[in-house]
C-alpha positions, 0 to 999 in steps of 0.5 A: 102460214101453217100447214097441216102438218102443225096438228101433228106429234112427229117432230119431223113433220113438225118441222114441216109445218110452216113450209109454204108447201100445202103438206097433208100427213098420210091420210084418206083425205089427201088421196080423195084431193087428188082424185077429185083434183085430178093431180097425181101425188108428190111423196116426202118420206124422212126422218128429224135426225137426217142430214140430207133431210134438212138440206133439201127442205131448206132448198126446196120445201121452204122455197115459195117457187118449189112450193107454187109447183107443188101447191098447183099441179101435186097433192103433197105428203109428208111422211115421218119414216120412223113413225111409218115403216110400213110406208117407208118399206113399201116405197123405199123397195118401189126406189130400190128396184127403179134405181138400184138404191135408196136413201133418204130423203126419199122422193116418190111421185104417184097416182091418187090410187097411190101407185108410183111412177117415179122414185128417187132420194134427194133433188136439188132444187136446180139441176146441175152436172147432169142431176135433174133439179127437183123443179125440172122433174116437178115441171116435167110430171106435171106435162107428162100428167096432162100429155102422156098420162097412159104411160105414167099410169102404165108403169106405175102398174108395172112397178106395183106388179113387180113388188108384190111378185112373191118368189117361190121358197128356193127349198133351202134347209136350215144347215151348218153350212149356212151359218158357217158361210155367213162368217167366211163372208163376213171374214173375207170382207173384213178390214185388218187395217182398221177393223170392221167390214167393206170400204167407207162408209162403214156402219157399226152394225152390232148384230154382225159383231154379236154374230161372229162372237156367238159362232167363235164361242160355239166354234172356239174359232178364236181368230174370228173372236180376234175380228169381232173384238178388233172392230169393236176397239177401233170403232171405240178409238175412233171419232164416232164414239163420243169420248166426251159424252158416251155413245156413237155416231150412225156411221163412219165417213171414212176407213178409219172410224174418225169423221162419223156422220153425226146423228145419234140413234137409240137403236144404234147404241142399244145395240153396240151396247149389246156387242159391248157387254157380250164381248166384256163377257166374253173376254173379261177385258175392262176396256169393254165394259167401260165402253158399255158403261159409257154407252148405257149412261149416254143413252140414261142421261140423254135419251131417256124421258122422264116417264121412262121411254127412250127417245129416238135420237139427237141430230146431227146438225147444230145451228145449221152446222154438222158435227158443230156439238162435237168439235173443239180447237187446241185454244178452246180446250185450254181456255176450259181446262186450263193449260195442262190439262188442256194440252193433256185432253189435246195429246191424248185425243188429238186435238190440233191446229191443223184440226181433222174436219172443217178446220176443227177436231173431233175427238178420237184415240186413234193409235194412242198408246196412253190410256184415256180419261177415266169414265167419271173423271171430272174434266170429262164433266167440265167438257161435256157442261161446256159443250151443252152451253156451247150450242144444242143438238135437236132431239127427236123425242117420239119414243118408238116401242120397237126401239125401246125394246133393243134399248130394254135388251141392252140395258137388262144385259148391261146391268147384270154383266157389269153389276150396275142395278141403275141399267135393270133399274131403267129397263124395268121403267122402259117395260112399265112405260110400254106396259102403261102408255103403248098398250091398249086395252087389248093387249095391242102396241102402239107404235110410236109414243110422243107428247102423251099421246099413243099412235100408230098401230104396231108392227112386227117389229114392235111385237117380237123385239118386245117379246125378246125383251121380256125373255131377256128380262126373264132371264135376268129376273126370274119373274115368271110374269115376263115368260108369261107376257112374252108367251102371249106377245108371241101368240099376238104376233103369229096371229096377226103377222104370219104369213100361213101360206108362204112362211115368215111374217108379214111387216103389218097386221092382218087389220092393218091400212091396205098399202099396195103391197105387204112388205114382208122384211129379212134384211137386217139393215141398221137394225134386225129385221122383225122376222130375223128376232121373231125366230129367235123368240120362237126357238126360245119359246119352244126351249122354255117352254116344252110346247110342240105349237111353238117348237112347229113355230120355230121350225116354219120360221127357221125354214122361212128364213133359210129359204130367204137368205140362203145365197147371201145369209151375211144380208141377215146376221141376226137371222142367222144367229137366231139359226144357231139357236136351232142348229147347234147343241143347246142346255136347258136348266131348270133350277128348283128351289125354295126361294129365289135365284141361287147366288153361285148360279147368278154370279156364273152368269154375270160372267158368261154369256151362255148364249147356248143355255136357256133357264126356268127357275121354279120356286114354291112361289112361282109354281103354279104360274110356271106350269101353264107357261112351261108344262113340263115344269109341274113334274120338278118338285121343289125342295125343302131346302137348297136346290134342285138343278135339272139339266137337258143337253141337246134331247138329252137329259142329265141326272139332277144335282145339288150343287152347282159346280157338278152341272159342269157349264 
């Protein structure tokens, strides 16, 4: 029998909807149940793609004793994380600050006015070795609702207290000394036997890699280059990138990068992407930009809607097996190439009788000497058409903006670097797509987009990493449309996120739902923070454009941000990086013509990151346009023929020139 939870778009809550539990997605009505029932609130906060996930509703949520429990003494929500990170901040901090972790799925029990008394992850449905079953703490609440209900009360109070506590700034400036201690910690953390940071689980995060490459560049520091570009080849090498089909796994169970946990993420490859092609660009190394090829056409060929968007993820499980897609036998692959060049793919990619998980192989090239397959070389193809016959991967296909946009960024990068129109090609759908299906009529984001139908108010996230898109697509366009978009998306987000009392910018808008508390976010976790990418559009802003409102912008956010990360600034990589935008000599060009992006400018940039160089061209088409986004611009004149290239470095501004290779960059 369904639920509620059938009327929803969320594939997670979607796969909720025939659990006997009488699940209410987040809304009014299942807090006036409660209140009128008089029965506190049982929280499930998750996501489609999460492992843990799927194995406690299989216990427990499917379970008709579990659900007898909940259906009598609880009103029972379920919450999709991804479709909700403003609930899924404000309790995961509520789990983090009871327990000293988190992690999903993600367990809250609360009162009707939706303070929490209890907070942890995932239960069993028995206890077992000293860990509480989730019958035992249901049957548990449920006594002490009806006994002691004063103390329950008592310390949700407390626990809501203690997370709205606002700390006063710590009077940190924006420094060197801060970003150069952001990289001596990521250096003393850094694995030289196989490549990235800390001890398993190991996580890709890329923004820690483009981080390190940017301050190497900026620095000339070439044995922290030698670190990002270390991680990147062992990560690339291992079991969490998939040899066969392109893309990465969320993370890596062990040192080594071989057994990944097998979920796939748009934003987790968007970013690699990013790191890939910054590093090709950085060291001209083809196995770099081979690597971006196959995570661009991973995220294309499976990823992408056919209305352009870009949807979440693809599950690690398939037929109830983890990892089940993606792992082969010696047998199998001989059966499927044939007996050469199955013992060949077996040689090169460690394919074994023996197996490495489950009895079983995963793919990897982990001390291979020999080069691997080619990135169209049509045994690849006759493996992956298997694998797809072989068994599915379930795919949350919600298209999340603020995802979309980090797919956007990596995609428009990729396209330039590597010459491929398909990769800026399919950015610009992703900017349509936005533009047409997850905009209002006042120019407000949704949030999250699925099955035709556009929800959810959107979030800090959504507007300055969609704001940094289109300066990214600027900046390999010229069309002066995206400067101007991202001028107004910038002045959307000050107005309806910036925290005019204590600096930084609050996760939800001023009209957003009242939660209990306004998380206000700077860890950069999986992905960066919206704070963290908010001042990088601001700095940028206030580069390209000249204005003082947004050069006073900048200088707020990059104080916000030091006072936030100054005793561990590692905790927000992209924060920092958006830091260097601020603290270290930056170019300005302004390149006047008559026609469109001179060619020996547009090749140099293909072949180099300049993340230090911020560019406006102005034409006689563009003119007018240019001038209300970047004012100062109205004085360039613009050439009868040739180009005009006007260069500024560091408050200082260089004679103008004619020819390219006398800018010297």
């Amino acid at each position: 029998m369904a639920n509620r939870l059938y009327r929803e778009k969320s594939p997670y809550l979607l796969q909720h909807g025939e659990n006997p539990v009488d699940w209410y997605p987040w809304c009014e009505e299942a807090f006036q149940k409660a209140e009128q029932e008089d029965k506190p609130v049982f929280l499930s906060i998750g996501y489609s793609t999460c492992h843990w996930c799927h194995v406690m509703a299989h216990e427990s949520f499917e379970d008709q004793e579990v659900a007898e429990i909940l259906n009598r003494e609880f009103v029972s929500i379920k919450v999709d994380r991804e479709e909700r990170p403003d609930i899924d901040s404000v309790y995961m901090s509520v789990c983090q600050a009871v327990t000293g972790s988190g992690g999903w799925p993600l367990t809250i029990i609360m009162t009707p006015q939706q303070k929490p008394f209890f907070a942890g992850t995932y239960f069993p449905k028995k206890g077992a070795y000293e860990k509480m079953g989730l019958t035992e703490l249901l049957e548990r609440v449920a006594f002490l609702w009806k006994e002691n209900r004063e103390d329950l009360i008592r310390a949700g109070n407390e626990i809501t207290a203690a997370i709205n506590q606002s700390g006063a700034g710590s009077g940190h400036e924006p420094n060197r000394k801060l970003v150069e201690r952001a990289a001596s910690q990521l250096v003393r953390i850094f694995d030289v036997k196989w490549g990235g940071f800390g001890q398993a689980p190991k996580f890709p995060t890329p923004h820690n890699l483009l981080f390190l490459m940017r301050y190497a560049s900026t620095m000339r520091e070439r044995g922290i280059m030698k670190i990002a570009q270390i991680t990147l080849e062992d990560m690339a090498r291992g079991g969490i990138h998939d040899h066969i089909g392109g893309g990465f796994s969320r993370y890596s169970t062990d040192e080594m990068w071989l057994v990944p946990h097998f979920e796939k993420m748009l934003y987790d490859n968007a970013l690699l992407l990013m790191a890939y092609v910054k590093a090709y660009q950085h060291t001209k190394r083809e196995m770099f930009a081979d690597v971006a090829h196959r995570t661009a056409q991973y995220i294309l060929r499976e990823l992408t809607s056919q209305e352009g968007g870009c949807y979440c993820g693809q599950d690690a499980d398939s037929d109830g097996v983890e990892g089940k897609y993606y792992v082969f036998t010696p047998n199998e692959e001989k059966q499927i190439l044939g007996e050469s060049d199955g013992e060949a793919f077996c040689r090169l990619y460690n394919i074994t009788d023996a197996g490495n998980f489950e009895g079983k192989s995963i793919p990897n090239r982990i001390g291979a000497m020999a080069d691997g397959w080619e990135l169209n070389d049509p045994r690849l193809k006759k493996l992956y058409d298997y694998r797809l016959n072989r068994t599915s991967l379930h795919k949350d296909d919600k298209i999340l903006l603020s995802w979309n946009a980090w797919a956007l960024i990596g995609l428009v990068q990729a396209g330039a670097a590597l010459s491929e129109r398909k990769y800026l090609d399919a950015a610009i759908r992703i900017h349509q797509f936005i533009e047409t299906k997850m905009t209002d009529a006042n120019d407000r984001l949704y949030l999250r987009y699925r099955d035709g139908e556009a929800a959810n108010a959107g979030q800090l996230d959504d507007y300055a990493i969609y704001a940094l898109a289109l300066l990214e697509l600027y900046r390999n366009t010229f069309e002066t449309e995206y400067l101007e978009k991202a001028i107004h998306l910038a002045e959307k987000m000050t107005e309806l996120f910036e925290d005019k009392d204590h600096g930084g910018y609050f996760m939800t808008a001023s009209d957003s739902e009242l939660l209990i508390a306004r998380p206000k976010e700077t860890y950069d976790g999986a992905i960066p923070s919206g704070n963290s990418v908010a001042g990088m559009v601001l700095q940028r802003l206030s580069y390209l454009t000249g204005e003082r409102k947004w050069q006073e912008a900048a200088q707020r956010q990059m104080q916000f941000l030091a006072d936030s990360i100054s005793d561990y600034p590692t905790s927000s990589c992209f924060g920092v990086l958006s830091m260097m935008d601020a603290l270290y000599p930056c170019r300005e060009l302004v390149c006047a013509t008559k026609y469109g992006i001179p060619s020996d400018l547009n090749e140099w940039l293909k072949g180099h990151p300049a993340d230090d160089l911020q560019i406006l061209l102005k034409t006689s088409e563009n003119a007018e346009l240019l001038s209300r986004c970047a004012p100062f611009t109205a004085d360039y004149p613009v050439p009868d023929q040739g180009v005009t290239y006007y260069l500024c470095e560091d408050g200082v501004c260089k004679s103008p020139v004619d020819d390219f290779s006398q800018l010297n960059l």
